[in-house]
DRENDREN-355815 format. One record per residue: residue number from 1; x, y, z of N, C-alpha, C, O in turn. Coordinates in steps of 0.1 Angstrom, whole numbers, plus 5000, padded with zeros to 4 digits. Each point is the difference from the previous one (the first is absolute). Last residue first. Example, Ala and Ser with C-alpha at 12.3 -4.5 7.8 and 13.67 -1.06 7.14 Angstrom:
residues 2
r seq=2, n.u=5128, n.v=4978, n.w=5071, ca.u=5009, ca.v=5011, ca.w=5000, c.u=4992, c.v=5011, c.w=5008, o.u=5005, o.v=5011, o.w=5001
r seq=1, n.u=4998, n.v=4932, n.w=4998, ca.u=4991, ca.v=5012, ca.w=5000, c.u=5009, c.v=5012, c.w=5000, o.u=5010, o.v=5000, o.w=5007
//
This chain:
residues 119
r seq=119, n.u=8450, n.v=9547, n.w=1245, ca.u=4998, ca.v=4999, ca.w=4984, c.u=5001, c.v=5015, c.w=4998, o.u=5000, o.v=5005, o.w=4989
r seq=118, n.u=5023, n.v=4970, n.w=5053, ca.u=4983, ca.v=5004, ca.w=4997, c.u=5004, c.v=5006, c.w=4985, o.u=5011, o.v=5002, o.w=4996
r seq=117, n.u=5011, n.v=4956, n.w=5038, ca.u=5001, ca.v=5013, ca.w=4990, c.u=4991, c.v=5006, c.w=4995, o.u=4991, o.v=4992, o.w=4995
r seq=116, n.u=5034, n.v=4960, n.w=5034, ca.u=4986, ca.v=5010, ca.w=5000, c.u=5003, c.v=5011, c.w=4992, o.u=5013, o.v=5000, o.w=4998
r seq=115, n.u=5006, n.v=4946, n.w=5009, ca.u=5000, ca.v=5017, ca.w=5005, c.u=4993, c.v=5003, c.w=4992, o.u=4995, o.v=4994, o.w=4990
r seq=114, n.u=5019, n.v=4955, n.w=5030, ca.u=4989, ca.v=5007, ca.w=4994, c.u=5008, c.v=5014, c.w=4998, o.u=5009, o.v=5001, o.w=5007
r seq=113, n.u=5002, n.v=4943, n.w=5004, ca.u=5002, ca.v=5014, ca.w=5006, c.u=4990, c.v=5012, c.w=4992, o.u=4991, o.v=4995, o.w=4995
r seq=112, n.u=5004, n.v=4951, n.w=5008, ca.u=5016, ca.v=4999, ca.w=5010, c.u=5004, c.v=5020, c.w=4998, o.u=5009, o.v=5004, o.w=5007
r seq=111, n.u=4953, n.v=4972, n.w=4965, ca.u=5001, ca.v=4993, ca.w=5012, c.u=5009, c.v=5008, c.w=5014, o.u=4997, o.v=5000, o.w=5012
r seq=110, n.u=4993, n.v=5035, n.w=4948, ca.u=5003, ca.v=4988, ca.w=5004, c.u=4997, c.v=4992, c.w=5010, o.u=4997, o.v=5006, o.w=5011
r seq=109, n.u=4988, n.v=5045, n.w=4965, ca.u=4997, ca.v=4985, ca.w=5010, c.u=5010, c.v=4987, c.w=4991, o.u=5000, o.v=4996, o.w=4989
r seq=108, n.u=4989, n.v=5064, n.w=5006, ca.u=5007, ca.v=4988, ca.w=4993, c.u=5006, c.v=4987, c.w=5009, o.u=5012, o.v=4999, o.w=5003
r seq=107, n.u=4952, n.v=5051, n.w=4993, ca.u=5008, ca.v=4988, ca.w=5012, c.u=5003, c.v=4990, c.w=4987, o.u=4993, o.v=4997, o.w=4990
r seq=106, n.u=4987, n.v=5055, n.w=5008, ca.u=5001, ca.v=4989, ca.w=4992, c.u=5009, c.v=4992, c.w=5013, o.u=5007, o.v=5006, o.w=5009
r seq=105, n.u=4959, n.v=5038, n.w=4988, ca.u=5008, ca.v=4992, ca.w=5011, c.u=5002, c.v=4984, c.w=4990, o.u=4991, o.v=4992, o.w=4996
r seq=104, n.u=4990, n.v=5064, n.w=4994, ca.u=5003, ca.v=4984, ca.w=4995, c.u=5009, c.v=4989, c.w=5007, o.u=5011, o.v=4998, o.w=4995
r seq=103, n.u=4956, n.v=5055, n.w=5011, ca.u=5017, ca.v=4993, ca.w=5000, c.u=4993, c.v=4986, c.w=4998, o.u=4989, o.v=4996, o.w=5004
r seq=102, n.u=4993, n.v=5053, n.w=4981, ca.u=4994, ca.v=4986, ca.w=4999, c.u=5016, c.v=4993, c.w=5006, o.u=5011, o.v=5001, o.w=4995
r seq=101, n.u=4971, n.v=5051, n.w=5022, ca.u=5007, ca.v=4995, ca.w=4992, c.u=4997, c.v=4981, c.w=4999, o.u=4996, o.v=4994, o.w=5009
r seq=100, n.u=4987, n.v=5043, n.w=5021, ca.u=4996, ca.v=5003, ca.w=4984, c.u=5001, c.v=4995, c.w=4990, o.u=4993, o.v=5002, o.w=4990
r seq=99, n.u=5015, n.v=4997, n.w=5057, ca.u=4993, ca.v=4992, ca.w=4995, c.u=4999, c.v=5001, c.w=4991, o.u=4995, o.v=4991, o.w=4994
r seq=98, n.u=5050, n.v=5017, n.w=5034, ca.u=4983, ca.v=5005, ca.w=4993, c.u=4994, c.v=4993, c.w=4996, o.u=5006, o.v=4990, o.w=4998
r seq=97, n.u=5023, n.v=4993, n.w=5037, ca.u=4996, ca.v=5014, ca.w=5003, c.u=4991, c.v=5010, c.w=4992, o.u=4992, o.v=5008, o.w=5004
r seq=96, n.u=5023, n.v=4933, n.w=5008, ca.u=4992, ca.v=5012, ca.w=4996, c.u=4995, c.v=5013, c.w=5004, o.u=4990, o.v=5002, o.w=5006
r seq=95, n.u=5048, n.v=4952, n.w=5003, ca.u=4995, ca.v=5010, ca.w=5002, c.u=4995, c.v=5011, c.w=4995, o.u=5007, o.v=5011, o.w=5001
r seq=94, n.u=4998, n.v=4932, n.w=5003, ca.u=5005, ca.v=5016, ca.w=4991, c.u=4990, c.v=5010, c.w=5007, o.u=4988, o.v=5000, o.w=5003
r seq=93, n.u=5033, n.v=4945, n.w=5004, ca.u=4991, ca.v=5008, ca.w=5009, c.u=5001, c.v=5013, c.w=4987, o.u=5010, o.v=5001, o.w=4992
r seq=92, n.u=4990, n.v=4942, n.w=5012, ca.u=5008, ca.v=5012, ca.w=4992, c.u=4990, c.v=5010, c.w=5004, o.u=4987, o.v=4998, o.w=5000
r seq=91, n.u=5024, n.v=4948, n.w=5015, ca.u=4996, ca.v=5014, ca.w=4996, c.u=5004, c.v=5013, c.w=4993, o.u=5012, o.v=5002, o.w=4996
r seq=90, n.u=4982, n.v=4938, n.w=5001, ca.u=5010, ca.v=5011, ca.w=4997, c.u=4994, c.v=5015, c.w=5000, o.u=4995, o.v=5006, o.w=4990
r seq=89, n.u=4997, n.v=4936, n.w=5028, ca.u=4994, ca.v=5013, ca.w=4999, c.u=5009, c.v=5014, c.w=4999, o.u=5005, o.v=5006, o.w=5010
r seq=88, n.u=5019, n.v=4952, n.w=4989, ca.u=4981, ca.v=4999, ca.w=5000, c.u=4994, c.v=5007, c.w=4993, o.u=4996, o.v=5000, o.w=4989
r seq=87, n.u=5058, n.v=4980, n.w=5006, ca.u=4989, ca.v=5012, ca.w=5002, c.u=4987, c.v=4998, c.w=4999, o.u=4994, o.v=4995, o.w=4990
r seq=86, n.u=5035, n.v=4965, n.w=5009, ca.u=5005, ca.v=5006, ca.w=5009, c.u=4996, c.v=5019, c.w=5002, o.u=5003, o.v=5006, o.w=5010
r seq=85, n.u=4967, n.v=4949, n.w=4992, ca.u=5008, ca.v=5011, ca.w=4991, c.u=5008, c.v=5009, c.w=5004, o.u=4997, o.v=5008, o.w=5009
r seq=84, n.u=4994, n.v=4943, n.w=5012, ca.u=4995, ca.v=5012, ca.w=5001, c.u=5005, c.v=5008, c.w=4989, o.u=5011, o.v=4998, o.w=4995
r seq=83, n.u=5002, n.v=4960, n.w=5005, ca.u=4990, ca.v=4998, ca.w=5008, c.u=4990, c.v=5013, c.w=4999, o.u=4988, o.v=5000, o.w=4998
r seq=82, n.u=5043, n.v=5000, n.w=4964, ca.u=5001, ca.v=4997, ca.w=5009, c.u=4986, c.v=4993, c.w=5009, o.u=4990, o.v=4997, o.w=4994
r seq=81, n.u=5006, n.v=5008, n.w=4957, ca.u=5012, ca.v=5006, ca.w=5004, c.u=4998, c.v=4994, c.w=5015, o.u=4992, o.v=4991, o.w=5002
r seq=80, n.u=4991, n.v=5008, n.w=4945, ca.u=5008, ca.v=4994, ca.w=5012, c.u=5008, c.v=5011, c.w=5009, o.u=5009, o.v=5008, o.w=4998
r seq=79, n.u=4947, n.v=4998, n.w=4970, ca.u=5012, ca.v=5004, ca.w=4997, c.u=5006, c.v=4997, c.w=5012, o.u=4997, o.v=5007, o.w=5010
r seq=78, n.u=4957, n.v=4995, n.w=4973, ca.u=5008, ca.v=4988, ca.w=5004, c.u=5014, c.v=5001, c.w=4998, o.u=5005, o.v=4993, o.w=4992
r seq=77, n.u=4962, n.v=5040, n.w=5008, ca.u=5004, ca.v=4999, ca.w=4989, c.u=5006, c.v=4984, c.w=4998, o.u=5004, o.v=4995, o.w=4989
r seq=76, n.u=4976, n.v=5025, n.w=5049, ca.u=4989, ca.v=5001, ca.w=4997, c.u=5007, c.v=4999, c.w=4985, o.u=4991, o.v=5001, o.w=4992
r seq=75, n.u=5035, n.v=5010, n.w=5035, ca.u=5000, ca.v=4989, ca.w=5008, c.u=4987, c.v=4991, c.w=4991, o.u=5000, o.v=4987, o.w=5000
r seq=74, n.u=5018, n.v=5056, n.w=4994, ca.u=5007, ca.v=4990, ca.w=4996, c.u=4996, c.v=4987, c.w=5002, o.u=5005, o.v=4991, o.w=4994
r seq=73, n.u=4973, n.v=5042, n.w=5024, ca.u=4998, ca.v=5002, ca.w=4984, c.u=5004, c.v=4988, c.w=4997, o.u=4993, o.v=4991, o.w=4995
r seq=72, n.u=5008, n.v=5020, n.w=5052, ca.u=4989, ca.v=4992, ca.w=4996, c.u=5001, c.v=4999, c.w=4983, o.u=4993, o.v=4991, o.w=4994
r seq=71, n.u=5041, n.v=5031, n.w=5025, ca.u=5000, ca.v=4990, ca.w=5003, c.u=4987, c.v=4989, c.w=4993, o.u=5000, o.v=4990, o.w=4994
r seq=70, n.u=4999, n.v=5057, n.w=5004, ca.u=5011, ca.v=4997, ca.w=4992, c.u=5001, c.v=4984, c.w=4998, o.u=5000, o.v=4994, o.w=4989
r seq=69, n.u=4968, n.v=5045, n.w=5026, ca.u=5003, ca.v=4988, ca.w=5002, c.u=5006, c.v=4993, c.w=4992, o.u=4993, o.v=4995, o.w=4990
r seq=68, n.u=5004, n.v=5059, n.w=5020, ca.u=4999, ca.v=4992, ca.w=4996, c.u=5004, c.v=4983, c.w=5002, o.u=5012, o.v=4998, o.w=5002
r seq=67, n.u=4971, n.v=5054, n.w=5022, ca.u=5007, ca.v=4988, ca.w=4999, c.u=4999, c.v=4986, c.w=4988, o.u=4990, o.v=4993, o.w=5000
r seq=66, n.u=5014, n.v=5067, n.w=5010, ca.u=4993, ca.v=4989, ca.w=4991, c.u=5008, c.v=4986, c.w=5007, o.u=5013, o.v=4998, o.w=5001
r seq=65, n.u=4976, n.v=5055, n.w=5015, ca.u=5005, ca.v=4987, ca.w=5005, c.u=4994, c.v=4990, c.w=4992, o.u=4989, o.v=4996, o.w=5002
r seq=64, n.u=5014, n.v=5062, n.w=5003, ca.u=4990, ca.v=4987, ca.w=4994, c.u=5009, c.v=4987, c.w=5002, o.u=5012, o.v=5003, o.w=4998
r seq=63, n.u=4985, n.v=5049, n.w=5023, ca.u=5004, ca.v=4992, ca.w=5001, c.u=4995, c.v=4991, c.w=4994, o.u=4988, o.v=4998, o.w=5003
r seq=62, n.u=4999, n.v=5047, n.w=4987, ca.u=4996, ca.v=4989, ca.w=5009, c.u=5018, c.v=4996, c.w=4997, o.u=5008, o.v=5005, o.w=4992
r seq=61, n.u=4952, n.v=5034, n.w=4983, ca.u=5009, ca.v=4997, ca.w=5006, c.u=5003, c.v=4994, c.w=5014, o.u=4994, o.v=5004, o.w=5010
r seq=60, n.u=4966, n.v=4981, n.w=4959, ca.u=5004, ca.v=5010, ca.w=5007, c.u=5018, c.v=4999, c.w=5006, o.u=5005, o.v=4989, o.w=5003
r seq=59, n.u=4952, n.v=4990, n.w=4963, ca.u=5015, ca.v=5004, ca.w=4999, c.u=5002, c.v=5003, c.w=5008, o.u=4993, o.v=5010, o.w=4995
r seq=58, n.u=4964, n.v=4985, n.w=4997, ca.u=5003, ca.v=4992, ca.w=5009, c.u=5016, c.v=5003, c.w=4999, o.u=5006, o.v=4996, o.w=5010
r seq=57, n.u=4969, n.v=5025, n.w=4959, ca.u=4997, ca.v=5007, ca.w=5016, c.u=5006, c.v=4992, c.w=5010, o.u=5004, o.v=5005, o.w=5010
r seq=56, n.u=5014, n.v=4977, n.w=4944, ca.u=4989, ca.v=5012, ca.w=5001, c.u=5003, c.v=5002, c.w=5015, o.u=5010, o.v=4998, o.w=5006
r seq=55, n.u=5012, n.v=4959, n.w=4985, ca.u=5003, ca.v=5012, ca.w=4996, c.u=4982, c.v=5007, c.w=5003, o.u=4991, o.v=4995, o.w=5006
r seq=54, n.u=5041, n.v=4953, n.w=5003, ca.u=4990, ca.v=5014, ca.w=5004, c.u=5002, c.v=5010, c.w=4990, o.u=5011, o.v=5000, o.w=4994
r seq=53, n.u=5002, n.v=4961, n.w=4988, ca.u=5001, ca.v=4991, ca.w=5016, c.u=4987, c.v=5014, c.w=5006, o.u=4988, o.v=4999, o.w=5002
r seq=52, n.u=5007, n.v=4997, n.w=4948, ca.u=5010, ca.v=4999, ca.w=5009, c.u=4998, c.v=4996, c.w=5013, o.u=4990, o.v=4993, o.w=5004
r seq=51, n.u=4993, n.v=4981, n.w=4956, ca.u=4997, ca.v=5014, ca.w=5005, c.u=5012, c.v=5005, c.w=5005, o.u=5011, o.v=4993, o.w=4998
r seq=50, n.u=4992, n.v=4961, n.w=4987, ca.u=4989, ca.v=5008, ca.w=4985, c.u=5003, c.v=5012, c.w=5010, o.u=5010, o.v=5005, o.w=4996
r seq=49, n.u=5033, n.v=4973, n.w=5016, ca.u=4986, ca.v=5002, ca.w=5006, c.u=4992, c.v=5007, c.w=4984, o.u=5004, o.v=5008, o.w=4992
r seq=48, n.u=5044, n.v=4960, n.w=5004, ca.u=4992, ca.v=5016, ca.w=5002, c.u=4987, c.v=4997, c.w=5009, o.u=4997, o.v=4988, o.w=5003
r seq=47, n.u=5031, n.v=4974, n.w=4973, ca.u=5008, ca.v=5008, ca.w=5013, c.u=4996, c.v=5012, c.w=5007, o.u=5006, o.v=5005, o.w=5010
r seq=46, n.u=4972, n.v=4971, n.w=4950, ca.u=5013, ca.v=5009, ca.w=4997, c.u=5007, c.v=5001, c.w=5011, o.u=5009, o.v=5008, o.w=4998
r seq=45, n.u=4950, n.v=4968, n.w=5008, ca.u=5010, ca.v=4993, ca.w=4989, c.u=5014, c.v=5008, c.w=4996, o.u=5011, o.v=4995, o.w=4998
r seq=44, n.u=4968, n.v=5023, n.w=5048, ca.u=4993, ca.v=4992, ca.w=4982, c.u=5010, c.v=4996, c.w=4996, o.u=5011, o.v=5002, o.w=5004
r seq=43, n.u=4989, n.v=5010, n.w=5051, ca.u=5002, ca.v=5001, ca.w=4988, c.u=4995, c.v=4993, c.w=4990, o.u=4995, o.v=4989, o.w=5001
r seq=42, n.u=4981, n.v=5020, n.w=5046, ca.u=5009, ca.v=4993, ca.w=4994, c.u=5008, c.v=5001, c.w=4986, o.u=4992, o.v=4996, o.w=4991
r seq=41, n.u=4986, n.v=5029, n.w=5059, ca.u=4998, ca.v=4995, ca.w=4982, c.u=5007, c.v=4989, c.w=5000, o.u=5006, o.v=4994, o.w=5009
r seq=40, n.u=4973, n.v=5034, n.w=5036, ca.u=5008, ca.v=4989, ca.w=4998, c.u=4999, c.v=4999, c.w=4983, o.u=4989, o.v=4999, o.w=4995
r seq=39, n.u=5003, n.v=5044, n.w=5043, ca.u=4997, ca.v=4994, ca.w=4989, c.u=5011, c.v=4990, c.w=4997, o.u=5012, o.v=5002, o.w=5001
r seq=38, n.u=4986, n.v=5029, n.w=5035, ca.u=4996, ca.v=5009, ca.w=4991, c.u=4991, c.v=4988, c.w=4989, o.u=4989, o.v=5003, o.w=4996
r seq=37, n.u=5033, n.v=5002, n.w=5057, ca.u=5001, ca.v=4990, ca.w=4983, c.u=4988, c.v=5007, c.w=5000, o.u=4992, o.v=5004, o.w=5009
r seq=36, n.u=5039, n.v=5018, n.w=5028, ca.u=4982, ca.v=4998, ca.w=4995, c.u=5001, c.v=4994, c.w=4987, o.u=5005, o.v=5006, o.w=4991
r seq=35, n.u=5029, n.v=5011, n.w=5053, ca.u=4999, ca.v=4990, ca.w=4987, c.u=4984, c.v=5001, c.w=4998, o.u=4991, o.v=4999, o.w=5009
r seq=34, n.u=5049, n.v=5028, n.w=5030, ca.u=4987, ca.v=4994, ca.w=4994, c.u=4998, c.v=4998, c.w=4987, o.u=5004, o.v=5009, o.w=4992
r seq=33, n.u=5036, n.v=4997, n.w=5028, ca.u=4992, ca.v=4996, ca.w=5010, c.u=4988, c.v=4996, c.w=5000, o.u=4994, o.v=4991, o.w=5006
r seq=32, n.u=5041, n.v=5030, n.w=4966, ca.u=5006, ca.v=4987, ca.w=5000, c.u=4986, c.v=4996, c.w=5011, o.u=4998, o.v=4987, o.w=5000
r seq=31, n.u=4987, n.v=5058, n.w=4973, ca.u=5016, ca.v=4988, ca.w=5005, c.u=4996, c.v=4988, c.w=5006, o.u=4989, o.v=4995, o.w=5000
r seq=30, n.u=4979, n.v=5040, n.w=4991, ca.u=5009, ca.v=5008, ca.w=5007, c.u=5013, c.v=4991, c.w=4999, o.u=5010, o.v=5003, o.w=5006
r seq=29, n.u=4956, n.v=4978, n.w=4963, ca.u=4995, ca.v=5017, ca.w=5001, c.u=5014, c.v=5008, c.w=5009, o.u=5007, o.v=5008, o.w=4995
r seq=28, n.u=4989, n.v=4943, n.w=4979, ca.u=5002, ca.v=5006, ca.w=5012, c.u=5004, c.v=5014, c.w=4997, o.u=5009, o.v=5006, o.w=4994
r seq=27, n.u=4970, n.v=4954, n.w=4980, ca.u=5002, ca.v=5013, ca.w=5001, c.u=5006, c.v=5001, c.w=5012, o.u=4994, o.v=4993, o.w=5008
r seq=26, n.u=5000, n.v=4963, n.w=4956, ca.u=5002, ca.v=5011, ca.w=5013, c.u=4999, c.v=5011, c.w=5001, o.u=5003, o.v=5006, o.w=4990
r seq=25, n.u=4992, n.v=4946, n.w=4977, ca.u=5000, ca.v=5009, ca.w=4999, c.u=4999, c.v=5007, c.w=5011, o.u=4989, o.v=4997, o.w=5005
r seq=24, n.u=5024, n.v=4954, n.w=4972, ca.u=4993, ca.v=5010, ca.w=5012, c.u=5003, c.v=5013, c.w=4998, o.u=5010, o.v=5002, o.w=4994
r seq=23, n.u=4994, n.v=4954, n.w=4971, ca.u=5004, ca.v=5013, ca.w=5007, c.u=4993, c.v=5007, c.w=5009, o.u=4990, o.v=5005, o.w=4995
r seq=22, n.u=5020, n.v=4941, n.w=4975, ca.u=4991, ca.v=5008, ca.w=5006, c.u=5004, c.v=5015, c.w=5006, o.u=5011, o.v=4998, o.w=5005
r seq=21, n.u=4996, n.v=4973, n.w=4946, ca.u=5010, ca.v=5006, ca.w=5015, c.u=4993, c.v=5007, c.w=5008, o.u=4997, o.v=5011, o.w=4997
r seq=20, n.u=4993, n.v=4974, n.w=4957, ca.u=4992, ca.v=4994, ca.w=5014, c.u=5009, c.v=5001, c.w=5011, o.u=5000, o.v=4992, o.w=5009
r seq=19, n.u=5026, n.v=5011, n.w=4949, ca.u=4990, ca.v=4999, ca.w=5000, c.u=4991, c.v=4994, c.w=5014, o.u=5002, o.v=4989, o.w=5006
r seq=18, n.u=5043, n.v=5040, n.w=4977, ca.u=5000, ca.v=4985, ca.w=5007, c.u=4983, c.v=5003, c.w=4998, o.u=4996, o.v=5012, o.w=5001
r seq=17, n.u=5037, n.v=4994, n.w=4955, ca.u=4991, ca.v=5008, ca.w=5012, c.u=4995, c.v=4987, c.w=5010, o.u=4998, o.v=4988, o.w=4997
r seq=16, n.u=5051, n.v=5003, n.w=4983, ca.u=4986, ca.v=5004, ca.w=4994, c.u=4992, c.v=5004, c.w=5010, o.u=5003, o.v=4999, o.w=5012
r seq=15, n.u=5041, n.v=4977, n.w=4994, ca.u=5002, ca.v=5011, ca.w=4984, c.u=4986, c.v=5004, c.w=4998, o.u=4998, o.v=5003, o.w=4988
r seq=14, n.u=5012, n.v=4963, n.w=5044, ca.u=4996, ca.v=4993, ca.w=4988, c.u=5003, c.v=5016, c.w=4987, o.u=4999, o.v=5001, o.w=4988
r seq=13, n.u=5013, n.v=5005, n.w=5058, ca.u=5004, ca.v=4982, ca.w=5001, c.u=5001, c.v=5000, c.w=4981, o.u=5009, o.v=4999, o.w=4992
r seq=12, n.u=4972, n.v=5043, n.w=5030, ca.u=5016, ca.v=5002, ca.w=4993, c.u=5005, c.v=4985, c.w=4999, o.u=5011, o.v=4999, o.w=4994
r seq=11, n.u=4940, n.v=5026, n.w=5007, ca.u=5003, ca.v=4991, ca.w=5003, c.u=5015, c.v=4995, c.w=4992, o.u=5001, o.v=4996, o.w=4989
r seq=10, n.u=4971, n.v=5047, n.w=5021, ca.u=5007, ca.v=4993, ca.w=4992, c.u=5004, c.v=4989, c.w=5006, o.u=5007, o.v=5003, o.w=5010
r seq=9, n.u=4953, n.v=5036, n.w=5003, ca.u=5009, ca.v=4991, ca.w=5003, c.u=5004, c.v=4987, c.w=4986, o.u=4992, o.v=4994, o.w=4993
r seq=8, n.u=4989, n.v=5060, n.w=5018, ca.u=4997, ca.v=4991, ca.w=4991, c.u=5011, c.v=4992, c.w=5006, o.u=5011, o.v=5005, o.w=5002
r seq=7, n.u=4953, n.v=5040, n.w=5013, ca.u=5010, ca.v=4993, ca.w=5005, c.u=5000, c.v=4986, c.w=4987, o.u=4989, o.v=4996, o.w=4995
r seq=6, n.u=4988, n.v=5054, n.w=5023, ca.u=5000, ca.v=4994, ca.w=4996, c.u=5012, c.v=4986, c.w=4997, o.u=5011, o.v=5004, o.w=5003
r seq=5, n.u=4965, n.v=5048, n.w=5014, ca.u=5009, ca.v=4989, ca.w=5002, c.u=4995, c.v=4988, c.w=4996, o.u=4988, o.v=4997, o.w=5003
r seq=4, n.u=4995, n.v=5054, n.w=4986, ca.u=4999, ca.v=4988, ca.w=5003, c.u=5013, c.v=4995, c.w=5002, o.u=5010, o.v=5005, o.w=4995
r seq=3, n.u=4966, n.v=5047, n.w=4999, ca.u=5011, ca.v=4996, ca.w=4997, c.u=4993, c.v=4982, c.w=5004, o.u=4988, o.v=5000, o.w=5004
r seq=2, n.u=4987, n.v=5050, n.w=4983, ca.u=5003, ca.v=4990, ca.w=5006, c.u=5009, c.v=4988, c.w=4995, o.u=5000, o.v=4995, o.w=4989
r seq=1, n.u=4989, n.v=5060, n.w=5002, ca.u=5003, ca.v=4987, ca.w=4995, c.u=5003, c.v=4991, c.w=5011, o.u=5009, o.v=5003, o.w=5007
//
């Protein structure tokens, strides 16, 4: 059985899914040294991806590194805030050992702080 990652952002300002939140996607095979993007989405209407981020053959146990654009979301909602946001780009690193299994990477976004939790 093959497993997937997959990922849903909430938008915690307005209480609802953040929609068109762009996300990067990563692998790093041995760590912190080397990076290979994998793939750019963006969330749906629900805060979800239609697919997942990876799964089948392409799963491999890894390092995965999701960045999400936090900054540009908000920014893209007209939602006041400073010169700069005060969060841009929010990573989030996990570490995959089986594949078998489906994990769920949920992020709960504000302007000003975020956390993470898998489903």
């Amino acid at each position: 059985m093959s497993g997937s990652l997959q990922t849903t952002v909430i938008d915690a300002l307005r209480g609802a899914p953040a929609a068109a939140m762009l996300v990067d996607l990563f692998r790093l095979p041995r760590g912190a040294g080397e990076r290979y993007h994998l793939k750019t989405i963006e969330t749906n209407e629900s805060g979800s991806i239609d697919t997942p981020l990876i799964e089948g053959e392409a799963f491999v146990p890894a390092i995965y590194e999701l960045f999400y654009h936090v900054g540009r979301y908000f920014k893209s909602q007209r939602v006041t805030l400073d010169d700069a946001p005060f969060l841009d780009v929010v990573p989030v690193r996990v570490t995959i050992g089986d594949t078998s299994h489906a994990y769920h990477l949920e992020l709960l976004a504000s302007p000003w702080s975020y956390t993470t939790f898998r489903v």
